[in-house]
MIVO-714049 format. One line per field, with one value per residue (C-alpha): residue in one letter; residue number from 0; x, y, z. Coordinates in steps of 0.001 Angstrom, whole numbers. Layout:
res: (A_...)
n: (NUM_...)
px: (X_...)
py: (Y_...)
pz: (Z_...)
This chain:
res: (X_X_X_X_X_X_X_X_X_X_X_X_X_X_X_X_X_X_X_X_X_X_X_X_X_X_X_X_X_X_X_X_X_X_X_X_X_X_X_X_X_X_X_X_X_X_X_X_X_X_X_X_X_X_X_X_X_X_X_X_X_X_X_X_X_X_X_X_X_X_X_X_X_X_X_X_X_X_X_X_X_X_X_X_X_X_X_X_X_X_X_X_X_X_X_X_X_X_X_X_X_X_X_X_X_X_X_X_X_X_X_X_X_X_X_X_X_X_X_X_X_X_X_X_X_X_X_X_X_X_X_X_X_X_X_X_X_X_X_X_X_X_X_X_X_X_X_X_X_X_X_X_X_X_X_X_X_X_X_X_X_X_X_X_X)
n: (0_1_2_3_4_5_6_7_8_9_10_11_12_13_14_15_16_17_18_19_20_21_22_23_24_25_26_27_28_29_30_31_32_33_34_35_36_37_38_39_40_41_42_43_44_45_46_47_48_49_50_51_52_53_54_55_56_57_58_59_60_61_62_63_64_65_66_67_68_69_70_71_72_73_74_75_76_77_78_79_80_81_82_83_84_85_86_87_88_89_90_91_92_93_94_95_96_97_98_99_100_101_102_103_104_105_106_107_108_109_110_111_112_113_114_115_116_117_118_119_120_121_122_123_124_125_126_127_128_129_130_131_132_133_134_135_136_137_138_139_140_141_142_143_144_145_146_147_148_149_150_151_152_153_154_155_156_157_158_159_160_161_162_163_164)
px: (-6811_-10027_-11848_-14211_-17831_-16346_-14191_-10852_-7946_-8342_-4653_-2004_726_3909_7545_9867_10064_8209_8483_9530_13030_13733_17172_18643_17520_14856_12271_8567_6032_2391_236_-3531_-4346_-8396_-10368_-14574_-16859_-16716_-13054_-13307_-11476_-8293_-8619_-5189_-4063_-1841_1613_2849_6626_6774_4055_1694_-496_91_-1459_-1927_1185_3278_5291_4476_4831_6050_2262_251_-237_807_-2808_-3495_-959_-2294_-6009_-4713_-2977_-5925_-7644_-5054_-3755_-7129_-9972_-11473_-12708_-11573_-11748_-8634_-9205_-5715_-2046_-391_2831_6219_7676_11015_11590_13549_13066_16487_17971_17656_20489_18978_20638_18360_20574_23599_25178_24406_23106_21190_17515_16347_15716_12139_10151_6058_3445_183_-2948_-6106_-8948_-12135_-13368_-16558_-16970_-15422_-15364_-16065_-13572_-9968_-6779_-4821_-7532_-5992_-2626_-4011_-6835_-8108_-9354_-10579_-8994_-8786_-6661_-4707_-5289_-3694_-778_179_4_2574_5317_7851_7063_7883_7379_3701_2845_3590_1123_-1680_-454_-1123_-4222_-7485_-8616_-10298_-7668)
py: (19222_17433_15958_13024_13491_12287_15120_13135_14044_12480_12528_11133_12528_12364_12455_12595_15772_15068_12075_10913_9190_7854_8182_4998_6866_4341_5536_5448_3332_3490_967_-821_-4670_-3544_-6346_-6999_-6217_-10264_-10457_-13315_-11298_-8917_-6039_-6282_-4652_-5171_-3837_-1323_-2124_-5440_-8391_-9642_-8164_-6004_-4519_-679_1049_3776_6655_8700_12382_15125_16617_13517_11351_7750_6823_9481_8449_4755_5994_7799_5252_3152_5471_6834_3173_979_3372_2720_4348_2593_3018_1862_-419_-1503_-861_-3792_-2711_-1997_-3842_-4142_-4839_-7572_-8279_-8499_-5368_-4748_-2500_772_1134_3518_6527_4577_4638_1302_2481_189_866_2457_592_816_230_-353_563_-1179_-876_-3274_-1612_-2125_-1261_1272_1812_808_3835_3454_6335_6663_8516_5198_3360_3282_1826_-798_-3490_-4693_-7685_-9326_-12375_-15103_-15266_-18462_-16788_-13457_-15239_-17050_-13867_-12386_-15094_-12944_-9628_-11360_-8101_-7332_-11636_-10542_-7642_-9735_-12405_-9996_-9164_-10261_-11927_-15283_-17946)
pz: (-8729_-9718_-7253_-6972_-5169_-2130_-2285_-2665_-5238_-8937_-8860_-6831_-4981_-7155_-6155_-2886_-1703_1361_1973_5232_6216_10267_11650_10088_6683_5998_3670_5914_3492_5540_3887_4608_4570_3441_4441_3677_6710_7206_7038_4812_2157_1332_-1721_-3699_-6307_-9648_-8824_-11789_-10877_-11117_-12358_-9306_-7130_-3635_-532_-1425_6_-350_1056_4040_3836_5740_6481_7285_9812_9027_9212_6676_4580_4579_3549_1098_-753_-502_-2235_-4877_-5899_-4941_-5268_-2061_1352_4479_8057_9867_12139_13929_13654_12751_13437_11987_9373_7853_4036_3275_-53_-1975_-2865_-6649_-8365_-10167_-13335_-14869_-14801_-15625_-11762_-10076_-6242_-3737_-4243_-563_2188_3469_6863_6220_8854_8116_9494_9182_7500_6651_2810_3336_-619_-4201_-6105_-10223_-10754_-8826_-10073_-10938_-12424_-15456_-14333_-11709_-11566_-8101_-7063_-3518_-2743_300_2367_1197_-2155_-1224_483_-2027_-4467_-1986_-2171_-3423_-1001_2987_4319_2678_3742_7070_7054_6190_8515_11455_10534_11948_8123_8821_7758)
């Protein structure tokens, strides 16, 4: 794997194999709310699943640490270097369940449960491994909450962070 001068992957983790389930068979999402040193703003990110923009998120694996898994999202879908800062808690999804039709058998998508964690956004790197599928952009927080009408459980993340209203 390629490897940027701060010695991160230039490609992101792909697949399920090790990605983490609890006992209720909830799929473990570990995710940041990255915040300026000021906490005036929130770094979000164009979703590639659906139009809008998102906190960086996504599954927690079998040999990380949830905080692991969280700074590594930020940096495969945002590009950036954080220091965590605080747990913000569990979270469960309750965004409507969609039908996936893609292989012709209509199953409930799987449930999830985020972790976040407030962080702090050390460095913007110029190269990232989804660069080319995602934009990022800093926005306030009435800004960012608004952009997150449609995602409760991502509204609540930033909600319980320490971003200046």
């Amino acid at each position: 794997m390629a490897a940027s001068g701060s010695n991160r992957p230039m490609e992101s983790r792909t697949g399920r194999v090790k990605q983490r389930y609890n006992s209720k068979g909830e799929r473990l999402v570990a995710g940041v709310v990255p915040l300026s040193a000021d906490k005036s703003y929130v770094l979000m990110i164009q979703s590639t699943r659906r139009k809008g923009w998102v906190l960086p998120k996504g599954g927690w694996e079998l040999d990380e640490e949830c905080t692991e898994a969280a700074a590594r999202e930020a940096w495969e879908e945002a590009g950036i270097l954080v220091t965590i800062d605080y747990d913000l808690g569990d979270i469960e999804e309750t965004s409507p369940r969609k039908k996936n039709s893609s292989s012709g058998k209509s199953k409930q998508k799987e449930v999830a449960l985020y972790r976040f964690y407030e962080a702090t956004v050390n460095s913007e790197e110029i190269e990232w491994p989804e660069k080319e599928k995602r934009e990022r952009k800093w926005f306030t927080f009435a800004e960012a909450f608004e952009q997150l009408k449609d995602r409760p459980e991502l509204q609540t993340a930033l909600q319980r962070s320490t971003m200046k209203r």
